[in-house]
PAKOLTOR-197265 format. One line per field, with one value per atom (N, C-alpha, C): residue number from 1; atom name; x, y, z. Coordinates in nm, 3 decimals, always signed. Last residue first. Layout:
nr = [NUM/...] $
atom = [CA/...] $
east = [X/...] $
north = [Y/...] $
up = [Z/...] $
//
This chain:
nr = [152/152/152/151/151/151/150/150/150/149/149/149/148/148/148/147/147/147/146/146/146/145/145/145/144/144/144/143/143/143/142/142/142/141/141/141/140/140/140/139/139/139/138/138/138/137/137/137/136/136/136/135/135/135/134/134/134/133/133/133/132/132/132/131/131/131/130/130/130/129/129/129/128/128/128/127/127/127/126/126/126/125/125/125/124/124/124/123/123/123/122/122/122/121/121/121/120/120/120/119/119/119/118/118/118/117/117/117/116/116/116/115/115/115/114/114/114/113/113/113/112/112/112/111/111/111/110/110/110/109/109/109/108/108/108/107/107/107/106/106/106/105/105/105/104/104/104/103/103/103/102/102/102/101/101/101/100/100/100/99/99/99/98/98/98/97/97/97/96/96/96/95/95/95/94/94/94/93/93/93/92/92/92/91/91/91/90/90/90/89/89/89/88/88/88/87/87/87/86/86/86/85/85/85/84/84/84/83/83/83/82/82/82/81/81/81/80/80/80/79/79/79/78/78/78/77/77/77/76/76/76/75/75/75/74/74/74/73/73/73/72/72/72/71/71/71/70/70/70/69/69/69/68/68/68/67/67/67/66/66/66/65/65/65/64/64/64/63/63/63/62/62/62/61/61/61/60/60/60/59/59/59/58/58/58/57/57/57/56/56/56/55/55/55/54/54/54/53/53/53/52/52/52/51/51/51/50/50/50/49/49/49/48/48/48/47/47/47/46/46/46/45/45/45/44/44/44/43/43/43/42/42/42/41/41/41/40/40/40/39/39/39/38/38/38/37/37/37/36/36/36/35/35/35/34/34/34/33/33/33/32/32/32/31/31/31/30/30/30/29/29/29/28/28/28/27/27/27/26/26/26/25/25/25/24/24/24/23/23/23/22/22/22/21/21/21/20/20/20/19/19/19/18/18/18/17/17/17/16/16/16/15/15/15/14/14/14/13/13/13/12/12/12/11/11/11/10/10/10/9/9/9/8/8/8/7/7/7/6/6/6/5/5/5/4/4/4/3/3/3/2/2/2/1/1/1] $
atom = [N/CA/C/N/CA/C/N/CA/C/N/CA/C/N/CA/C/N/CA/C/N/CA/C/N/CA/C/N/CA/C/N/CA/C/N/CA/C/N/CA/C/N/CA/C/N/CA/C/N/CA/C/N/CA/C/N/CA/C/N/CA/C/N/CA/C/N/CA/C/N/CA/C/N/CA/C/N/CA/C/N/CA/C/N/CA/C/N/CA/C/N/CA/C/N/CA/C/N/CA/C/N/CA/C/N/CA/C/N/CA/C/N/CA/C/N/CA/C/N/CA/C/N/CA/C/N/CA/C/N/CA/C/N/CA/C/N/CA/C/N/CA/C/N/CA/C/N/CA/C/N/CA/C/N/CA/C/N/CA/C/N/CA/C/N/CA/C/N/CA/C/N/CA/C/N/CA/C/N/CA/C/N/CA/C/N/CA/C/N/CA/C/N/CA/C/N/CA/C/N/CA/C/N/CA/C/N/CA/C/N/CA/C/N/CA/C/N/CA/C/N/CA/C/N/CA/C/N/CA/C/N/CA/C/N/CA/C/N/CA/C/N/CA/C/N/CA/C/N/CA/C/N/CA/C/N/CA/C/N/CA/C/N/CA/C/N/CA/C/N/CA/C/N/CA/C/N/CA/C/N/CA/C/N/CA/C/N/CA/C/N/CA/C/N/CA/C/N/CA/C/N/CA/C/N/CA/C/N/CA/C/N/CA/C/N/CA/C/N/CA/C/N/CA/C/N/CA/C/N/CA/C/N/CA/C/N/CA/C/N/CA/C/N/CA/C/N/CA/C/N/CA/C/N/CA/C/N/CA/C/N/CA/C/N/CA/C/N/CA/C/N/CA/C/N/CA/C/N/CA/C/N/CA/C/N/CA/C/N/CA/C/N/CA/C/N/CA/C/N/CA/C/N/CA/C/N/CA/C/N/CA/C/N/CA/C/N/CA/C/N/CA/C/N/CA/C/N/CA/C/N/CA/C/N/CA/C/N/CA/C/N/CA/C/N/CA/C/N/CA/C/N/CA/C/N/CA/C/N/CA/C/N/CA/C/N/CA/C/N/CA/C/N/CA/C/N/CA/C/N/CA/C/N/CA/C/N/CA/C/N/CA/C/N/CA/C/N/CA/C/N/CA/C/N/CA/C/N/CA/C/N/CA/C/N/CA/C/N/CA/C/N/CA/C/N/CA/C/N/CA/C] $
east = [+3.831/+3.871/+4.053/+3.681/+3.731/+3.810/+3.659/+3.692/+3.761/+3.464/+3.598/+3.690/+3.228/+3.306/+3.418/+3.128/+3.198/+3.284/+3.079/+3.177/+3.244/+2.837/+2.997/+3.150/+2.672/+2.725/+2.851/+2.672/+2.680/+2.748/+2.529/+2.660/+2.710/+2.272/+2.368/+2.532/+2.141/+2.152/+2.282/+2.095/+2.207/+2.225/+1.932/+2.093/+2.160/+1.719/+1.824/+1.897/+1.598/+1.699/+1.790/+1.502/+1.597/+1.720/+1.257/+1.450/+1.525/+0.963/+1.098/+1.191/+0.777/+0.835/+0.933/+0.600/+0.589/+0.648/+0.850/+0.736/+0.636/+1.136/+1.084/+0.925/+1.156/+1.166/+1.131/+1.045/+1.017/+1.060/+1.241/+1.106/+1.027/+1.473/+1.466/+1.318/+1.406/+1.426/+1.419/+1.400/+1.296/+1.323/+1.616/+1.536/+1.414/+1.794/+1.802/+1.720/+1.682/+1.630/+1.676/+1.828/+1.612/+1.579/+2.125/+2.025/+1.861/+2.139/+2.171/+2.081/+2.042/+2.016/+1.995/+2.299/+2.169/+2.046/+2.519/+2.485/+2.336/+2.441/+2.518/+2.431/+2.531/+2.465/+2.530/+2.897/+2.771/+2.702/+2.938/+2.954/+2.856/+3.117/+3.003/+3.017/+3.298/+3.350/+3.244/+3.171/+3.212/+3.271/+3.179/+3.214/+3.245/+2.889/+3.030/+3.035/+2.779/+2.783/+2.921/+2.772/+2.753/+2.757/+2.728/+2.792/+2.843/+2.375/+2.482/+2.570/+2.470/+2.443/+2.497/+2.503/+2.586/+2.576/+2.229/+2.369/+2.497/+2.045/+2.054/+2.198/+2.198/+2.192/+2.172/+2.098/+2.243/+2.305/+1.861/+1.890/+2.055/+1.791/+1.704/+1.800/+1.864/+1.934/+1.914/+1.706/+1.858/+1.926/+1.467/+1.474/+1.588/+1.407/+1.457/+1.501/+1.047/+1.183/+1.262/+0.862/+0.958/+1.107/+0.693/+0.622/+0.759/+0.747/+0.745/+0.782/+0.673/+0.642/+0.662/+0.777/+0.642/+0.571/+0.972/+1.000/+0.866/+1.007/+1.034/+1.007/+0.884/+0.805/+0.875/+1.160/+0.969/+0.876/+1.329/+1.329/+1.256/+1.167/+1.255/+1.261/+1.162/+1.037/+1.097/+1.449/+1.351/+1.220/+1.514/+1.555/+1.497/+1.401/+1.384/+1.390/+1.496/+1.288/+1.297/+1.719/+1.720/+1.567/+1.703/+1.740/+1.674/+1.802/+1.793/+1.794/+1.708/+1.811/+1.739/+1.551/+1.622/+1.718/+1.467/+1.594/+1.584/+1.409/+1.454/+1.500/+1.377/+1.244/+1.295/+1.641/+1.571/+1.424/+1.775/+1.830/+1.707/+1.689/+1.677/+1.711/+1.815/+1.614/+1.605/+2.095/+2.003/+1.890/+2.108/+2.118/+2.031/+2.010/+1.959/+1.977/+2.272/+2.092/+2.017/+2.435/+2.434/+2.307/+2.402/+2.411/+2.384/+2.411/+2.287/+2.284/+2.732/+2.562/+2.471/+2.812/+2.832/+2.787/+2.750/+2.699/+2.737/+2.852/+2.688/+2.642/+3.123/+3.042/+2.909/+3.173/+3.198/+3.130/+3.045/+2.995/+3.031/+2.984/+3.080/+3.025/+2.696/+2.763/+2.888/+2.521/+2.655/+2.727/+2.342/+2.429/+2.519/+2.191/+2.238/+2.325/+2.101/+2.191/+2.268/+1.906/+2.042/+2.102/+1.731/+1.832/+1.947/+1.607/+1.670/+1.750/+1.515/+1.568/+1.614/+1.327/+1.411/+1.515/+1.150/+1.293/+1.366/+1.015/+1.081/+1.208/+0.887/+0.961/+1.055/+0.772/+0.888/+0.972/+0.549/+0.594/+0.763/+0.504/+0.454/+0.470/+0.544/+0.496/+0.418/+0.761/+0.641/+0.522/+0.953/+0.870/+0.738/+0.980/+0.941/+0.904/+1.097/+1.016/+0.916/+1.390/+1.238/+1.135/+1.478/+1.442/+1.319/+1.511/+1.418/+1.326/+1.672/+1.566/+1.465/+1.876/+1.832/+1.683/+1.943/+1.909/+1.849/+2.055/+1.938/+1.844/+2.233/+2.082/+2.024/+2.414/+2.369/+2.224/+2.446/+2.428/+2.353/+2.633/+2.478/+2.430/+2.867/+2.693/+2.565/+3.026/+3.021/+2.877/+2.990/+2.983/+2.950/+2.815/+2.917/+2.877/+2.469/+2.600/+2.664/+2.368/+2.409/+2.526/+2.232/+2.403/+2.450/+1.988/+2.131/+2.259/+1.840/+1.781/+1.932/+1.857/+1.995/+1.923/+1.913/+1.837/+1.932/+1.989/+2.015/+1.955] $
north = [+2.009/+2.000/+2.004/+1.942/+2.044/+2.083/+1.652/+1.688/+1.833/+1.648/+1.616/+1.648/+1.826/+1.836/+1.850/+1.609/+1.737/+1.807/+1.407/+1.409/+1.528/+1.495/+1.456/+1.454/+1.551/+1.664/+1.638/+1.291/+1.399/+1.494/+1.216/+1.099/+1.265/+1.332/+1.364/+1.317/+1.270/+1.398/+1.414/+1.027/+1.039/+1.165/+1.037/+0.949/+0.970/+1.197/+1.215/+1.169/+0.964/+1.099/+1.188/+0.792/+0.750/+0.887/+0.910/+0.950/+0.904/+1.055/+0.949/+1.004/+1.276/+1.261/+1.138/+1.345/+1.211/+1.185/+1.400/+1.456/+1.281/+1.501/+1.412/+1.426/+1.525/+1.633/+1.589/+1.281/+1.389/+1.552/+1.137/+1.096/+1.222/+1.287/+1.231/+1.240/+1.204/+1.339/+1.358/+0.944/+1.040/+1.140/+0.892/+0.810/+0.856/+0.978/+1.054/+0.995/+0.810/+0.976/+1.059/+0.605/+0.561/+0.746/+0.643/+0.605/+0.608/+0.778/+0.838/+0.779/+0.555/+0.653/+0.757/+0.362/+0.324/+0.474/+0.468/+0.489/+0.448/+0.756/+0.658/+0.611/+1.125/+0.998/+0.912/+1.150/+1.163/+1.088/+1.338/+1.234/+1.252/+1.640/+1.574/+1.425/+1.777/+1.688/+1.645/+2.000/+2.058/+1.901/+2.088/+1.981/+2.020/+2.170/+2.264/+2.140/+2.193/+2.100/+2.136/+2.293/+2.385/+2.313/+2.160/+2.220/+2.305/+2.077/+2.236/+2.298/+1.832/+1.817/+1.961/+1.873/+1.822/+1.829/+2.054/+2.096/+1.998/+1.815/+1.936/+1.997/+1.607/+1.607/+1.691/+1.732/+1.716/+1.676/+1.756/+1.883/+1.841/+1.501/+1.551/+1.659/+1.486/+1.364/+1.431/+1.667/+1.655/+1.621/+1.501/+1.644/+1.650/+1.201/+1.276/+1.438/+1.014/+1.115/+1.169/+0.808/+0.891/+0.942/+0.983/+0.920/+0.939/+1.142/+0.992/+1.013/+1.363/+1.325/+1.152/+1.597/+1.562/+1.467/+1.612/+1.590/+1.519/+1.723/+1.577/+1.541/+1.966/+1.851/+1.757/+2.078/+2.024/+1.954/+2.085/+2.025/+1.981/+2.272/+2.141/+2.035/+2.491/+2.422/+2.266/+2.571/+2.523/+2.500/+2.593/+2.489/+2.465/+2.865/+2.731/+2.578/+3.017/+2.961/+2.886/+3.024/+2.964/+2.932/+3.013/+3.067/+2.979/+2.933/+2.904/+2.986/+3.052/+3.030/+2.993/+3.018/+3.161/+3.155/+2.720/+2.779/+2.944/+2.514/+2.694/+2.735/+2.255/+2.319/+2.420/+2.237/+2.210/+2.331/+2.247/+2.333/+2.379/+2.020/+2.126/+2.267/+1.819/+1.850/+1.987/+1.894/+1.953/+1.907/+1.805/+1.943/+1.961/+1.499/+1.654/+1.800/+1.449/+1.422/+1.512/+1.484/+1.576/+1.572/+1.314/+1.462/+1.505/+1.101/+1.108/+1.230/+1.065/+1.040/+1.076/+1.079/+1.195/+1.180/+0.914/+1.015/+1.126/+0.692/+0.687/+0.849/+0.716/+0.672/+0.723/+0.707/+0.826/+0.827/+0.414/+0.607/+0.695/+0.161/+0.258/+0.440/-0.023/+0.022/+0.144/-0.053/-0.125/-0.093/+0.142/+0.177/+0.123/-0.023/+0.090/+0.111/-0.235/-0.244/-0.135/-0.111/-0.176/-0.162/+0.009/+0.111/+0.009/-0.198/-0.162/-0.068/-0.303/-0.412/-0.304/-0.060/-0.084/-0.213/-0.035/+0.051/+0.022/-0.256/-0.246/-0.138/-0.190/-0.351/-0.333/+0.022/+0.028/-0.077/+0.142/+0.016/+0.031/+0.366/+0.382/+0.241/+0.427/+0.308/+0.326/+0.608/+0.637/+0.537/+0.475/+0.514/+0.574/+0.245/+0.203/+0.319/+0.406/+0.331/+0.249/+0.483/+0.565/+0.508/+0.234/+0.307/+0.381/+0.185/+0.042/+0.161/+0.333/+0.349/+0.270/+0.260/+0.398/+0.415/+0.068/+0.040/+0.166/+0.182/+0.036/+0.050/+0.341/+0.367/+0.269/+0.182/+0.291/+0.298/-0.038/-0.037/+0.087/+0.165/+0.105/+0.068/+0.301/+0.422/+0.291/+0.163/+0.202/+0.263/+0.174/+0.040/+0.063/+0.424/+0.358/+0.230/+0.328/+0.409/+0.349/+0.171/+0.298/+0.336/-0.048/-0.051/+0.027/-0.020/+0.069/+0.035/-0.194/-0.080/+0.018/-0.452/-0.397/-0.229/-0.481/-0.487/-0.408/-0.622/-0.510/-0.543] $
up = [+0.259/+0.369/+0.383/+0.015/+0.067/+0.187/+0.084/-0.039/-0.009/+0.278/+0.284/+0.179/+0.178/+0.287/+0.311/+0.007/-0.064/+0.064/+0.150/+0.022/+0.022/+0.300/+0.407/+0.259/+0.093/+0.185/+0.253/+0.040/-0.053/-0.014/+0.268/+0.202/+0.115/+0.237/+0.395/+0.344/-0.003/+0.043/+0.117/+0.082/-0.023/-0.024/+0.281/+0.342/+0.174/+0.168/+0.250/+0.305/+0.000/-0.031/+0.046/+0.213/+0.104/+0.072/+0.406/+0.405/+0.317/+0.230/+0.254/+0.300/+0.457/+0.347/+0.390/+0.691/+0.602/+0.500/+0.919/+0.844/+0.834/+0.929/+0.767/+0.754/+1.173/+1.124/+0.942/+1.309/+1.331/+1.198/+1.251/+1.184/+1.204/+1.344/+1.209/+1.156/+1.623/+1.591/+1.440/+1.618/+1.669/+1.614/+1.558/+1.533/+1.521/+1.785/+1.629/+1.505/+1.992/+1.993/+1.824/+1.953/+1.938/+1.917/+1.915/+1.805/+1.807/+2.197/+2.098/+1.932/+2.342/+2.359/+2.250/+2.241/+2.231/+2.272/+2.334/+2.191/+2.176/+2.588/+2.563/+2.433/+2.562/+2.595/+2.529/+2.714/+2.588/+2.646/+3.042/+2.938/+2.831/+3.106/+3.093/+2.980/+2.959/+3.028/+3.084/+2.775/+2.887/+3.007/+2.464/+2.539/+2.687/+2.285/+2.362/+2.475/+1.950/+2.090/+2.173/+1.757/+1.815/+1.992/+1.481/+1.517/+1.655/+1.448/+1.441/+1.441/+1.574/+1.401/+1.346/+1.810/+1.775/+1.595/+1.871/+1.905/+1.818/+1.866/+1.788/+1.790/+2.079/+1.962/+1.821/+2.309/+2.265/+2.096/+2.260/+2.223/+2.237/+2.272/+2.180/+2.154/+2.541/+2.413/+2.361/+2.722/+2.682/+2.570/+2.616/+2.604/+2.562/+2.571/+2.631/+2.605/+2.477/+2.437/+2.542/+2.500/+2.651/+2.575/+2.319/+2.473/+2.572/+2.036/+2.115/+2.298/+2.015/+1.922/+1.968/+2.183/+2.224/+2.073/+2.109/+2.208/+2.205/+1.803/+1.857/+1.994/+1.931/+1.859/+1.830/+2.071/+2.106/+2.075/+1.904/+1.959/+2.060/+1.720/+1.668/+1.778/+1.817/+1.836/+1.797/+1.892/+2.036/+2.009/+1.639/+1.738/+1.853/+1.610/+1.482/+1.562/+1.788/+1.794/+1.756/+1.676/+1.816/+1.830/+1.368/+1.468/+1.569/+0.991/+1.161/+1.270/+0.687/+0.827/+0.940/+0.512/+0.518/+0.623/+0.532/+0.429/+0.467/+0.715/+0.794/+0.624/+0.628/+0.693/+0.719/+0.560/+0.472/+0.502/+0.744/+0.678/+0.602/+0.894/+0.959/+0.851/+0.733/+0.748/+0.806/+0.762/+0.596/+0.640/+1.071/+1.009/+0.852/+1.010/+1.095/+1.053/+0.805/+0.808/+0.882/+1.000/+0.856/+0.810/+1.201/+1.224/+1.109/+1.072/+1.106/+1.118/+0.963/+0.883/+0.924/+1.252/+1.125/+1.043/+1.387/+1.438/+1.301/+1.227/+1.233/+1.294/+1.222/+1.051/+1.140/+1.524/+1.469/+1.302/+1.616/+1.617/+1.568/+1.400/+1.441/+1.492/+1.566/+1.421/+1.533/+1.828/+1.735/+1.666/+1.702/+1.828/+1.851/+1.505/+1.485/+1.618/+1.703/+1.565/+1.557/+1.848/+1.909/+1.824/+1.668/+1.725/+1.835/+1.608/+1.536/+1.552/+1.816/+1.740/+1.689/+1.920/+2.010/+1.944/+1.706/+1.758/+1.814/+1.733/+1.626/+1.642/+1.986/+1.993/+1.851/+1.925/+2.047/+2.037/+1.712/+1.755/+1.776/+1.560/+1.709/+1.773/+1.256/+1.327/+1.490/+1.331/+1.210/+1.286/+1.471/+1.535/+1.478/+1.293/+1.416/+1.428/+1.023/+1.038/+1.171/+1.193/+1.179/+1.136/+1.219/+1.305/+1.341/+0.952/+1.019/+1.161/+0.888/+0.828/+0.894/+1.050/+1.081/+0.996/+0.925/+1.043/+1.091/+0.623/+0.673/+0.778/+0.677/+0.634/+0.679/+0.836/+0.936/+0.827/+0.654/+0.754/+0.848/+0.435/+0.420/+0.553/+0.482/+0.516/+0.513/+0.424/+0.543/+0.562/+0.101/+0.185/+0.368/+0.019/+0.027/+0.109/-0.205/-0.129/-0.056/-0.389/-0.439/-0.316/-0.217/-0.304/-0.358/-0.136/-0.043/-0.079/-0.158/-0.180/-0.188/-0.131/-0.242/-0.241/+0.260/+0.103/+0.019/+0.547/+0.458/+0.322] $
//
């Protein structure tokens, strides 16, 4: 971990770190680096990491739709991550849209499992960033979960 990430909470640094290492691997197109750094990440606590990363998804997604989202918005979203690393999983890809949306309908099916879950929001991330940094958006996403709870 680097002091890049003493601005935010103690719980969030880890997930940035490793999530940054993430997308960095796949920016990269080096598997051996994702694959080190999405173990980590999949270690970390799921419920801190799936609700950092979701919020992250959603505001890129908010970000690239500002008049709003619709269902085209999400089915290219989840195309061009798809077709952005080699053996993306579709499913993962779109269980995951769904989950950041809000919109993930539990039908007693299992989740993917965490390692799964971290190399594809890894993907889906680098994917939707572009070439822009994520710095701002893990303070962006921290921000959003604040005010949230706050209101809540």
């Amino acid at each position: 971990m680097t002091d890049t990430w003493r601005h935010l909470p103690a719980p969030a640094r880890p997930i940035a770190a490793s999530a940054t290492a993430a997308v960095a691997a796949v920016r990269a197109g080096d598997t051996a680096a994702l694959d080190e750094a999405t173990a980590v990440l999949a270690a970390l606590d799921p419920a801190h990491t799936g609700l950092i990363l979701g919020t992250t998804v959603r505001l890129l997604l908010e970000d690239r739709n500002p008049d709003g989202l619709t269902a085209d918005d999400v089915r290219a979203a989840l195309a061009s991550a798809v077709r952005s690393w080699p053996d993306a999983d579709p499913p993962v890809v779109l269980w995951l849209l769904a989950g950041a949306l809000g919109v993930l309908e539990e039908d007693g099916s299992p989740a993917p499992k965490p390692d799964a879950l971290a190399r594809h929001s890894a993907v889906l991330i680098a994917d939707l960033l572009a070439s822009r940094p994520i710095a701002p958006w893990w303070t962006a996403a921290l921000a959003e979960i604040e005010r949230s709870q706050l209101n809540d």
